[in-house]
C-alpha positions in Angstrom: 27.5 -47.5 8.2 26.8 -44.0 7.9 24.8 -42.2 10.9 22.3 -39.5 10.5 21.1 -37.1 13.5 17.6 -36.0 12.4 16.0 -32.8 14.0 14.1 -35.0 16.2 17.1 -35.9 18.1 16.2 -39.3 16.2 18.9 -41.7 13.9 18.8 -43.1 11.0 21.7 -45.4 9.3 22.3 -46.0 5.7 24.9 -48.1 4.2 26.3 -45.9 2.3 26.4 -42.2 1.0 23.2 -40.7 0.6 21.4 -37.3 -0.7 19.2 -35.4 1.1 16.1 -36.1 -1.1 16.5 -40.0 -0.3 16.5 -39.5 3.7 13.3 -37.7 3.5 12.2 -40.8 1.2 13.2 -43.0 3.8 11.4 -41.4 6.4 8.1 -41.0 5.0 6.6 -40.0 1.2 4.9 -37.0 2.6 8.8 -35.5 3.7 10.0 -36.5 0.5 7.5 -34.5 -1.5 7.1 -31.5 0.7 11.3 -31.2 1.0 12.8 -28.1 -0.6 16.5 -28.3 0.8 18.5 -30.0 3.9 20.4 -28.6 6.5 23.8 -30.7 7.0 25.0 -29.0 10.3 24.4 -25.3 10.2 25.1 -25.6 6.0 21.7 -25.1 4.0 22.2 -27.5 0.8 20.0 -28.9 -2.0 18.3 -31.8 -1.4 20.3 -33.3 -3.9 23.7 -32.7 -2.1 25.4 -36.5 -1.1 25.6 -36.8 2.2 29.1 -38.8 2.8 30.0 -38.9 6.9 27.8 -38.8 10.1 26.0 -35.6 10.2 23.1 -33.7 12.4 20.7 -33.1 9.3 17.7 -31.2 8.9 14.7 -31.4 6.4 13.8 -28.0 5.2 10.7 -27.5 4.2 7.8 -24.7 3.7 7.5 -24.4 7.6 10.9 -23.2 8.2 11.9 -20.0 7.8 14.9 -21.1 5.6 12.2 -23.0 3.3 10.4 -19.5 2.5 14.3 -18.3 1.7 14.9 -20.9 -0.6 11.7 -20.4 -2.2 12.1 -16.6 -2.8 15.7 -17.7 -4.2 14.5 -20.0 -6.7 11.4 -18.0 -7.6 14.1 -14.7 -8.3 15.5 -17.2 -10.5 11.8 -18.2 -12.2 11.5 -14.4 -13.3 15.5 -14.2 -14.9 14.0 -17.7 -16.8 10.9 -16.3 -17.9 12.6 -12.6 -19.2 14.7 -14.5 -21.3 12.1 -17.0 -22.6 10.5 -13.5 -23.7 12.9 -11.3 -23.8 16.3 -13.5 -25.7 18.4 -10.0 -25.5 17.9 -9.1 -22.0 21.2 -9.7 -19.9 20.4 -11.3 -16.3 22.7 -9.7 -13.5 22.2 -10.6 -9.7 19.1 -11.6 -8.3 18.7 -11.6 -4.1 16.3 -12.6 -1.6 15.4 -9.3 0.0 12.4 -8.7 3.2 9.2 -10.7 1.8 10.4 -11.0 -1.4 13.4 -11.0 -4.2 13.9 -9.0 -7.2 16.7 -9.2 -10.3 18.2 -6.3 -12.3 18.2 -7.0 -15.9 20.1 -4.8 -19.0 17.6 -4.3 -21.9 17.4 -2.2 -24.7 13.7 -0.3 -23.7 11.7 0.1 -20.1 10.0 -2.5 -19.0 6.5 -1.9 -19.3 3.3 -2.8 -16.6 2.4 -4.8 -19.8 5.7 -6.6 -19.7 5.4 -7.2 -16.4 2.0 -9.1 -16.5 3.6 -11.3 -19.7 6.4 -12.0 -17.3 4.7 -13.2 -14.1 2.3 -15.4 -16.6 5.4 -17.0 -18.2 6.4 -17.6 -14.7 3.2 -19.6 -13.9 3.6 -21.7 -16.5 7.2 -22.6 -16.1 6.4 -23.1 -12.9 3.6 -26.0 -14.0 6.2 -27.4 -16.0 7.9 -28.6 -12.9 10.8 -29.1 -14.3 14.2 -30.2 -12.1 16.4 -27.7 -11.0 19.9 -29.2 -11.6 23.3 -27.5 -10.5 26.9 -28.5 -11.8 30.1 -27.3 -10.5 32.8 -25.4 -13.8 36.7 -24.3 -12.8 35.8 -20.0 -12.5 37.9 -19.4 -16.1 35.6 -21.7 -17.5 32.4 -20.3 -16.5 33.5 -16.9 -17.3 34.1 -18.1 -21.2 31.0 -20.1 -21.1 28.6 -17.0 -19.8 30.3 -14.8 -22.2 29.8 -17.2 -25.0 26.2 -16.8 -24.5 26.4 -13.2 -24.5 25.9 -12.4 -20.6 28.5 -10.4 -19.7 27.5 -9.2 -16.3 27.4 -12.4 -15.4 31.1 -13.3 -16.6 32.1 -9.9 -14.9 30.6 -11.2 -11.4 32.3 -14.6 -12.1 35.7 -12.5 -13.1 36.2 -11.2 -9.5 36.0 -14.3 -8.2 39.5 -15.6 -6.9 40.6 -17.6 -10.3 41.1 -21.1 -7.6 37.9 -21.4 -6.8 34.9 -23.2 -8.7 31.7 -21.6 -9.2 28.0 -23.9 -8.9 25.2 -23.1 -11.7 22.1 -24.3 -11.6 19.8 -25.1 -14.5 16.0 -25.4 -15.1 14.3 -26.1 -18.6 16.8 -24.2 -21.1 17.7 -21.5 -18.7 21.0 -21.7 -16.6 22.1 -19.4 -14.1 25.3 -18.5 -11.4 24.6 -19.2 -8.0 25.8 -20.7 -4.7 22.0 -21.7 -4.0 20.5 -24.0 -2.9 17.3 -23.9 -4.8 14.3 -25.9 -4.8 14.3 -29.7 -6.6 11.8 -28.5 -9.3 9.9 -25.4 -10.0 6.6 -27.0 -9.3 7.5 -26.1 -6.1 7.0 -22.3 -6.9 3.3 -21.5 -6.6 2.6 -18.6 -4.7 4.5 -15.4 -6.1 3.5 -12.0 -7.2 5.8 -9.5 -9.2 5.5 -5.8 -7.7 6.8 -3.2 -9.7 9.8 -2.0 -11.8 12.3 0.6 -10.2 16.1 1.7 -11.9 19.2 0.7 -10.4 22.9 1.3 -11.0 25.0 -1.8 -12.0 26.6 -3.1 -8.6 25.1 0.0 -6.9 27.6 2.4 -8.4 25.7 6.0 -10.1 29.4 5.8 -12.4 27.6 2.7 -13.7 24.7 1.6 -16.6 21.3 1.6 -15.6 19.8 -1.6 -14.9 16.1 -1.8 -14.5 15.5 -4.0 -11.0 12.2 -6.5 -11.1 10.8 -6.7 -7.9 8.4 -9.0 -6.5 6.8 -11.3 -3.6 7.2 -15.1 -3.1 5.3 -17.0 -0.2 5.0 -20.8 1.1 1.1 -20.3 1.1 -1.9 -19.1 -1.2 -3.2 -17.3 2.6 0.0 -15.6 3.3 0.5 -14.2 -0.6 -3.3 -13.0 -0.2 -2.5 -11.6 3.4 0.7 -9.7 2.4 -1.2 -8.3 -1.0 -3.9 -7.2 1.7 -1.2 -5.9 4.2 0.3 -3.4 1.1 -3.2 -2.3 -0.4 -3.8 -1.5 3.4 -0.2 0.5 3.4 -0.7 2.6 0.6 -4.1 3.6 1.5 -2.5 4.6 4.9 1.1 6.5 3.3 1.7 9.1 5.6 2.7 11.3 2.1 -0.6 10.7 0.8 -2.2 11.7 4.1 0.0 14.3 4.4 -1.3 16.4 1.7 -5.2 15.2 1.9 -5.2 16.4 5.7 -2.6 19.3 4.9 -0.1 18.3 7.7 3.4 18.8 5.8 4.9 18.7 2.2 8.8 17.9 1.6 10.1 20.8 -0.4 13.3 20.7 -3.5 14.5 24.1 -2.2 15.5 21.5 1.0 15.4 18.0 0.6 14.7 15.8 3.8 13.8 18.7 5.8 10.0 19.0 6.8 7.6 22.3 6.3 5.3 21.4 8.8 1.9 23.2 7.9 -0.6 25.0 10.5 -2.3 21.2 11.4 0.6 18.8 11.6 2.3 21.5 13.4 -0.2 21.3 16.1 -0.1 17.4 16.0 3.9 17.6 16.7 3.4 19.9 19.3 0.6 17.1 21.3 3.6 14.6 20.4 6.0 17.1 22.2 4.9 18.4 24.7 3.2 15.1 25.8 7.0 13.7 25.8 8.2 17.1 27.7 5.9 15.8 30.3 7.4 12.2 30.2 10.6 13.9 31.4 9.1 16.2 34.2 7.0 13.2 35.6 10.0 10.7 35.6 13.6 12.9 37.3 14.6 14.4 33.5 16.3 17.5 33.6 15.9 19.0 30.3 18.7 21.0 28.4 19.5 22.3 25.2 22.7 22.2 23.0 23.8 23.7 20.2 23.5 23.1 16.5 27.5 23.3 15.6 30.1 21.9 17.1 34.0 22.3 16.4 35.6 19.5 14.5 37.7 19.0 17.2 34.6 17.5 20.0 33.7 14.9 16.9 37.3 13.6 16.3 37.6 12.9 20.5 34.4 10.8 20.4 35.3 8.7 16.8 32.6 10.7 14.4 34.9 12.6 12.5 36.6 9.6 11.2 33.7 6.7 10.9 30.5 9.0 10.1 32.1 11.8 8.2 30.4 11.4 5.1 26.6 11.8 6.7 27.8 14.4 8.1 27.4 18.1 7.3 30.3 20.1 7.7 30.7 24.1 7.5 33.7 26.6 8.4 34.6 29.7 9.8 37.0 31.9 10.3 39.6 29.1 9.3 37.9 26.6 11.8 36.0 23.4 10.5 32.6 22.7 12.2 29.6 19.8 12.2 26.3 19.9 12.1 25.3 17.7 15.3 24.3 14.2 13.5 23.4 13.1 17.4 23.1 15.3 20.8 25.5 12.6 23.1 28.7 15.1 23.0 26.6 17.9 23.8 25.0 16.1 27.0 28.6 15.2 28.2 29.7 18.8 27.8 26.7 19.8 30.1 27.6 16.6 32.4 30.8 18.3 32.8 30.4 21.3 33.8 30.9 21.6 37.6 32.2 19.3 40.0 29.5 15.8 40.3 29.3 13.7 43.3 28.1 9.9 43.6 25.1 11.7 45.3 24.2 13.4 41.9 23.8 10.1 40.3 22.1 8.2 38.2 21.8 12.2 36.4 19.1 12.4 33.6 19.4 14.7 31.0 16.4 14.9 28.2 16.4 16.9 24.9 14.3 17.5 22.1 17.6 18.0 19.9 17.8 18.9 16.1 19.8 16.6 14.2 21.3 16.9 10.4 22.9 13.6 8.9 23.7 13.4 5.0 21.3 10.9 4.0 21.2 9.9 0.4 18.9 11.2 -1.8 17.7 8.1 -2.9 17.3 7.0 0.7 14.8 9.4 1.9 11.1 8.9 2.5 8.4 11.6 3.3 9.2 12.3 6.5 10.2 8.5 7.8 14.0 9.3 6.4 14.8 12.7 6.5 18.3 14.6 7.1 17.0 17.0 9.5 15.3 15.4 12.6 14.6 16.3 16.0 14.8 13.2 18.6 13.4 12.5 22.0 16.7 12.4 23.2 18.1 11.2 26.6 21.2 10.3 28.6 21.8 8.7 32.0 24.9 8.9 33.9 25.0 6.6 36.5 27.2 4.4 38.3 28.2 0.4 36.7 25.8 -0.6 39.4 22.4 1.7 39.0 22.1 0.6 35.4 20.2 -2.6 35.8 17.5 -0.1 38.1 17.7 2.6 35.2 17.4 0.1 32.4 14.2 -1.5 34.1 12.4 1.8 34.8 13.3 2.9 31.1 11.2 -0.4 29.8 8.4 0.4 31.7 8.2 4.2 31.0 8.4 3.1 27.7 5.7 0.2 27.9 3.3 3.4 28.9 4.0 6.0 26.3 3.7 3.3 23.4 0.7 2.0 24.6 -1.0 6.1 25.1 0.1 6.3 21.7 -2.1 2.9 20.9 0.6 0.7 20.8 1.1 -2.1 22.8 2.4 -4.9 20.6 6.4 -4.8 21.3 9.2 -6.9 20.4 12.4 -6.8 22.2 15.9 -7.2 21.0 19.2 -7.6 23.5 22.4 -7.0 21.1 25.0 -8.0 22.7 28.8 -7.7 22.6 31.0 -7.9 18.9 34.2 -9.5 18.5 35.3 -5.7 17.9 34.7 -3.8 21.3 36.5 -1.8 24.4 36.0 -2.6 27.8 37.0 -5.3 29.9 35.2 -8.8 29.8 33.7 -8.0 33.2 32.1 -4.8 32.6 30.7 -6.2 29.3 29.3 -9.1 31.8 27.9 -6.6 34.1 26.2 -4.8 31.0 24.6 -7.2 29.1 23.5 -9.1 32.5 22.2 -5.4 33.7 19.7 -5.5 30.5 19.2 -8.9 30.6 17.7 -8.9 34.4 16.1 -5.8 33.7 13.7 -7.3 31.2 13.1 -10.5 33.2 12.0 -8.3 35.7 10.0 -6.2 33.1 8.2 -9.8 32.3 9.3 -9.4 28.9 9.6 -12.2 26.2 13.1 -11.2 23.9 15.6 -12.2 21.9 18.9 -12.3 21.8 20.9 -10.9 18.9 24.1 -11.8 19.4 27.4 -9.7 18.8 25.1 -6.8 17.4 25.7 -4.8 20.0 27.7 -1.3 19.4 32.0 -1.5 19.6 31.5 0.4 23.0 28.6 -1.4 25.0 25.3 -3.5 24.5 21.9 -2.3 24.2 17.7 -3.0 23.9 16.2 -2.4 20.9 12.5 -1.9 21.1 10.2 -2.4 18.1 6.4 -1.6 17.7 4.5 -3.9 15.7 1.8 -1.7 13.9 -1.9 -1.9 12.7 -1.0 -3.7 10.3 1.5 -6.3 11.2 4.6 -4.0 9.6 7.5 -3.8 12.5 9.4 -0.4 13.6 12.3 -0.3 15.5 11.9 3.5 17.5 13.0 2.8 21.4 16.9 1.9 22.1 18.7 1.9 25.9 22.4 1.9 25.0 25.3 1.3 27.6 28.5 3.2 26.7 31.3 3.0 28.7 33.1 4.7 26.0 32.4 8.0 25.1 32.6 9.2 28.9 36.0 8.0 28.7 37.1 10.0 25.2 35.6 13.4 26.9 37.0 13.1 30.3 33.4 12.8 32.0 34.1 11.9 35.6 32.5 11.8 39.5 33.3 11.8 42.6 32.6 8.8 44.0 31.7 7.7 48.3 35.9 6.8 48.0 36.5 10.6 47.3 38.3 9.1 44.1 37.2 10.0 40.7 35.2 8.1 38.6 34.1 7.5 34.8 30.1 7.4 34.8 28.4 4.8 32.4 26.5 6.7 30.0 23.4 5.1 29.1 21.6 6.2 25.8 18.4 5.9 25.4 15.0 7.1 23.0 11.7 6.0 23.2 9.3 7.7 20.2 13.4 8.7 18.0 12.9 10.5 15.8 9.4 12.4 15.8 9.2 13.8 12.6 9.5 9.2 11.6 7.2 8.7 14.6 4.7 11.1 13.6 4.7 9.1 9.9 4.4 5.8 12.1 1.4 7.5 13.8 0.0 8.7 10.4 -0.4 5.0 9.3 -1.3 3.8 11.9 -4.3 5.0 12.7 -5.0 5.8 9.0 -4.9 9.5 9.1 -8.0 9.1 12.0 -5.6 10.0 14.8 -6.9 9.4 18.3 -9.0 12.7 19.7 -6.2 13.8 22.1 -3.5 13.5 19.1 -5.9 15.4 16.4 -5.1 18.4 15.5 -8.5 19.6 14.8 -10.9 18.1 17.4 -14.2 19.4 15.6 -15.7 21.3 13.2 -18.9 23.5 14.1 -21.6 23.9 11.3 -24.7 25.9 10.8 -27.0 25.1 8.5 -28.2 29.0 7.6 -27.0 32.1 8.3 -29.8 32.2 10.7 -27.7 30.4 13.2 -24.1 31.7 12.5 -23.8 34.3 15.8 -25.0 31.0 17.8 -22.4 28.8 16.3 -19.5 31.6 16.8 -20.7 31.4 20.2 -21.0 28.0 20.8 -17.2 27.8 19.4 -15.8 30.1 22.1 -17.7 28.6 24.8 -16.1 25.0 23.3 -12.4 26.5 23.1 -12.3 27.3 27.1 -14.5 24.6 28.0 -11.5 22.5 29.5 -9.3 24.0 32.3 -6.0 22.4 30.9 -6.9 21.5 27.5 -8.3 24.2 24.7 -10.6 22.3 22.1 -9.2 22.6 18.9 -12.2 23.8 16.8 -12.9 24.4 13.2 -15.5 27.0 12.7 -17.5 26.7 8.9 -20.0 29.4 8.8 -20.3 28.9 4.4 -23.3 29.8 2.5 -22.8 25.9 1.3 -25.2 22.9 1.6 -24.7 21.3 5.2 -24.3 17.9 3.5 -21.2 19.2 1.3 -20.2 20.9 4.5 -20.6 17.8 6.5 -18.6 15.3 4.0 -16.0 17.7 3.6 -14.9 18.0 6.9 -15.6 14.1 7.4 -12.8 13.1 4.5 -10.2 15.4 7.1 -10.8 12.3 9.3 -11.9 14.8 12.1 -13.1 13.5 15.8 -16.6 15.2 15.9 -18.8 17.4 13.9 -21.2 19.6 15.7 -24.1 20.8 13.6 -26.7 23.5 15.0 -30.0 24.2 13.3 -32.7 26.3 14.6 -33.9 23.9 16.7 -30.1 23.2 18.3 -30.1 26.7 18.7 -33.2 27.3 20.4 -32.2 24.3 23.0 -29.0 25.5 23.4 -27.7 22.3 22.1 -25.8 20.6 19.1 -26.4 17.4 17.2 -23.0 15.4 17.2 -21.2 13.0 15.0 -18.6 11.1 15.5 -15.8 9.8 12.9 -17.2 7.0 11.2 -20.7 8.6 10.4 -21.9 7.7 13.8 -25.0 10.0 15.2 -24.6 10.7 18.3 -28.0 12.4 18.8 -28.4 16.0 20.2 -27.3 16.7 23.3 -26.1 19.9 25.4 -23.2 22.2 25.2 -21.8 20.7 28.6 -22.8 17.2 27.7 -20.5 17.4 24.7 -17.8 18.8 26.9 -18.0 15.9 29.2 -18.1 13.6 26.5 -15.0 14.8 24.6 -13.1 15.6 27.9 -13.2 11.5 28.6 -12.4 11.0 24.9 -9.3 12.9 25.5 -8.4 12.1 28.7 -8.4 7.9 27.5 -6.3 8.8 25.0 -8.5 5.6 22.8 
């Protein structure tokens, strides 16, 4: 009798072998149609596979995560059918599941067209009503690589090639179309409803620039109708918010050829980094950060010590002089040690913080940068705590919270939370690793924070918390990291003196909140949609007149404005054109500006201005000093 462990914690028996498909039969015709694979153990299989020994099975279907995998799989699949139903010449090469969707790189004589790709996703809808089974067999790998070539893929019998020449390959095959793969896929392709394809991009045959051109399908596959219209929603909303795009219509920045991933911040975003900045600067003064600043070069030498030179070489940028090899700093941690290390430290001195807003260069490919999301010359919010094995639960805990504050000023208060902890591959002993990852662990429990646990992704030297903002629009950015490295002190000779009178290594924590803030800035961008909060904008408002008549008024009115606030100048934009106040009034509304102050001659007889806030909202006319009072709360909420 064979015995089956169901999810449930429930059994079922069967006399003899069975397949997947028939235990969901047996438990109810609703499982058995909505079942797309099984999971026998912690193995994902088809719901064909024969189940042949007592097992702890799972029915896998569009609720579970691995369902919406094994659709994307099968639907990746759907598209290679449907190319070669159309195109018969095409070659098919691999095909993944990749975030929210798949895509597969194809070899074909001309570009794909956005007509080709409309005939393709059709052909895929009707395949897809043909429900027809999807069927996999098992050939010896020599075999399969004769029987792919015979059909004239030879990508295909090139990936089968490097297999080791023991081992048997699976192929699965729908309607007249059969493909590699390990799968599993789903039982037919009625079950593929929901699918959009995206675009077309290039892409190098196994990633390699030495290699062919492929040209790489890409689209979207989802359980539901709701969650394909959703993400379709979520990207329309994403493009209209792409910080490039904004960029240029608000002239913040442009990314230049004469220096690729570097910024030229214009007049306006310059201002906007320098609220982000200095708002951070005052982070540091408010919570026991010392801030220093290090240099740009350092000798080869510093980044062999702490393991760069021979594991991140290739991002790095690397100069010489006078017969002596140097590196662009890809991080600030080295420097911060140096500065630890000057001078004799006592226990007393400890935990030490340092803070930096430090310039970083790494060698990112070209193909990997992004606006100003990815670039190869960044500046971070940088910091590092030296403290003793026993503060770092205390640091940890006020780092969390310091953060919780400056993400939610910056209007973001959705956060996930990520322990990694230790990797087979590490340093240390067992019991400081203990004392880490319980540290951060306790920390967060305290904090009253809901997280997850991602084992063995921690870093060779220590664990850490990864913090991740979940935007406007659902999308998820990972920015904040606390790190615990009981390494690096230990390559660079960073001690204390402890209560003993012995010396000591210090534990080094790590640690960013906003990262990078030329990315951050981007993140902020989208966001709010260009419309950045009053206190972030780097116009507050425009002043207007509506004739010549009242241009000396509005000059003064614009003065009085800029030193109205003791601690704060108001940004203001003054627009004295000869130029219909309706033109005048759109324009500046399109730069997504806070207010717009309009004087007339009966504003300037009253001493007054009419107002309008973003959004085309009237706010009536009121007086200089009401305005002041008004903006100074906007500010000061930081909505």
């Amino acid at each position: 009798m064979l015995h089956i462990t169901l999810a449930d914690g429930s059994q079922r028996e069967f006399p003899a072998p069975v397949t997947v498909a028939e235990v969901a039969a047996a438990i109810s015709p609703g499982l058995a149609k909505a079942a797309l694979a099984g999971k026998v153990g912690d193995k994902l299989v088809d719901t064909s596979y024969r189940i042949t020994s007592d097992t702890p099975l799972s029915i896998i279907t569009v609720k579970d995560a691995e369902g919406l995998e094994v659709i994307r799989h099968s639907t990746a699949h759907l598209l290679a059918y449907a190319v070669k139903e159309l195109f018969p010449d095409a070659q098919v090469t691999i095909g993944p599941v990749i975030d929210n969707g798949f895509y597969y790189d194809f070899a074909y004589k001309r570009p794909f067209t956005p007509e080709d790709l409309a005939a393709i996703e059709k052909r895929m809808t009707e395949l897809a009503a043909k429900d027809e089974p999807v069927v996999r067999r098992v050939l010896p790998r020599d075999e399969a690589v004769q029987y792919f070539k015979g059909m004239g893929e030879h990508y295909k019998a090139e990936i089968i090639a490097s297999i080791p020449s023991n081992e048997d390959v699976s192929l699965y095959r729908e309607g007249g179309f059969e493909d590699l793969c390990r799968g599993p896929h789903v039982p037919s392709t009625g079950k593929l409803k929901f699918f959009k394809l995206m675009k077309v991009a290039g892409a190098y045959w196994r990633g390699d620039h030495r290699n062919e051109m492929l040209q790489r399908i890409y689209g979207t596959a989802w359980a539901t109708k709701d969650e394909l219209k959703h993400y379709l929603h979520m990207l329309e909303e994403a493009e209209k918010r792409d910080h490039r795009k904004l960029g240029r219509e608000l002239d913040l920045f442009h990314i230049d050829e004469h220096s690729p991933g570097t910024v030229f911040w214009h007049p306006k975003g310059w201002t906007l980094w320098q609220q982000v900045e200095q708002y951070m600067r005052r982070v540091y003064q408010d919570n026991g950060y010392q801030e220093v600043k290090g240099p740009q070069i350092l000798d080869k030498t510093l980044w062999e010590k702490t393991g760069h030179w021979d594991k991140y070489r290739e991002n790095m940028f690397i100069t010489e002089s006078e017969k002596r090899d140097y590196a662009l700093k890809p991080m600030n941690c080295p420097g911060h040690i140096l500065i630890f290390k000057q001078g004799i430290k006592s226990y007393r001195d400890l935990p030490l913080r340092y803070g930096e807003f430090g310039q970083c260069h790494r060698n990112e490919p070209t193909g990997g940068l992004h606006g100003i999301m990815r670039v190869r010359g960044f500046t971070q919010d940088d910091g590092h705590i030296f403290c003793t094995e026993d503060q770092i639960q205390d640091e940890v805990l006020a780092f969390t919270r310091l953060l919780q504050k400056v993400y939610a000023d910056f209007g973001f208060t959705d956060i996930i939370y990520k322990i990694a902890t230790r990797p087979d591959a590490r340093i240390g002993s067992e019991e400081s690793w203990d004392k880490a990852e319980a540290a951060l662990i306790h920390s967060l429990d305290a904090s009253g924070c809901a997280y997850e646990l991602s084992p063995g992704e921690g870093a060779f030297y220590g664990p850490k918390i990864e913090y991740t903002l979940k935007d406007a629009i659902g999308r998820h950015w990972q920015c904040g990291t606390i790190q615990v490295d009981f390494s690096m002190p230990e390559r660079l000779d960073a001690e204390y003196v402890g209560e003993d009178g012995a010396r000591h290594r210090p534990v080094m924590l790590h640690r960013a909140i906003v990262g990078s803030l030329e990315r951050f800035i981007g993140i902020l961008i989208e966001q709010h949609a260009g419309a950045l909060p009053t206190w972030l904008a780097p116009v507050h408002l425009a002043m207007l007149n509506i004739t010549d008549e009242q241009a000396a008024y509005c000059r003064d009115v614009a003065t009085k404005l800029q030193k109205a606030l003791p601690h704060q100048d108001l940004r203001v934009a003054l627009d004295l054109r000869n130029e219909k106040i309706t033109y005048k009034i759109r324009e500046h509304a399109l730069q997504k500006l806070p207010y717009i102050l309009v004087a007339g001659e009966k504003e300037k007889a009253a001493g007054a201005v009419a107002v309008r806030a973003r959004g085309n909202k009237d706010l009536g006319v009121m007086s200089i000093d009401a305005f002041v009072e008004l903006i100074a709360r906007d500010i000061a909420s930081k909505a």
